[in-house]
C-alpha positions as CSV (number, residue, x, y, z in Angstrom):
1,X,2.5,-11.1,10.3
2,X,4.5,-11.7,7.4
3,X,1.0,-13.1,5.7
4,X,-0.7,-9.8,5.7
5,X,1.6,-8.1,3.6
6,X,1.1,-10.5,0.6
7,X,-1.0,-9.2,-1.9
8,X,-3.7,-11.3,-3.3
9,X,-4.6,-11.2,-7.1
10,X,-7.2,-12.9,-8.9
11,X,-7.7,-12.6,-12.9
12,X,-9.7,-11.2,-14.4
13,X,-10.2,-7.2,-12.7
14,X,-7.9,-4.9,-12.5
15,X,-6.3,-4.1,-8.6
16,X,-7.6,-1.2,-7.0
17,X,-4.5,-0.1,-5.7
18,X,-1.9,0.6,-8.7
19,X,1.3,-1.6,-8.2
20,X,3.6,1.8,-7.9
21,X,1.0,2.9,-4.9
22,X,1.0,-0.8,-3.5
23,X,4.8,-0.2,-3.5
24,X,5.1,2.7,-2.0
25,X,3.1,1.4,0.5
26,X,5.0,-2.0,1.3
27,X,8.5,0.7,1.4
28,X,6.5,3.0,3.9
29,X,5.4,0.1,6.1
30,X,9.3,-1.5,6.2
31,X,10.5,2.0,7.9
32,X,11.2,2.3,11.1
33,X,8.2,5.4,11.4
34,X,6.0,3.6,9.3
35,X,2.3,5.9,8.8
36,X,1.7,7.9,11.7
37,X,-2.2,8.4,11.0
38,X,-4.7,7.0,8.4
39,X,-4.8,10.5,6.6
40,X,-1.1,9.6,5.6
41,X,-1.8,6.5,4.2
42,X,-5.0,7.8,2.1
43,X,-3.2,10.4,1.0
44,X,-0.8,8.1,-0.2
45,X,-3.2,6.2,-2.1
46,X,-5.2,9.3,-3.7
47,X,-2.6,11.4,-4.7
48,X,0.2,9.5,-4.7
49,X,2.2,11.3,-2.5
């Protein structure tokens, strides 16, 4: 389970994901609640928040 939390990079592009969003996404994950629906999570990612 542990293996699906690394994050892969290769060179060259960019990631998607910018490493403050990836972060805030490993920290909502470790909680207890975690996301409770995938409109959380986008959210997340769009507007940061």
């Amino acid at each position: 389970m542990s293996k699906m939390l690394d994050i892969y990079t290769t060179s060259g592009r960019p990631p998607a994901i910018p490493p403050y969003i990836q972060q805030a996404l490993i920290n909502e994950l470790k909680e207890k609640e975690g996301f409770s629906s995938y409109k959380e999570i986008r959210s997340l990612v769009i507007y940061g928040s």
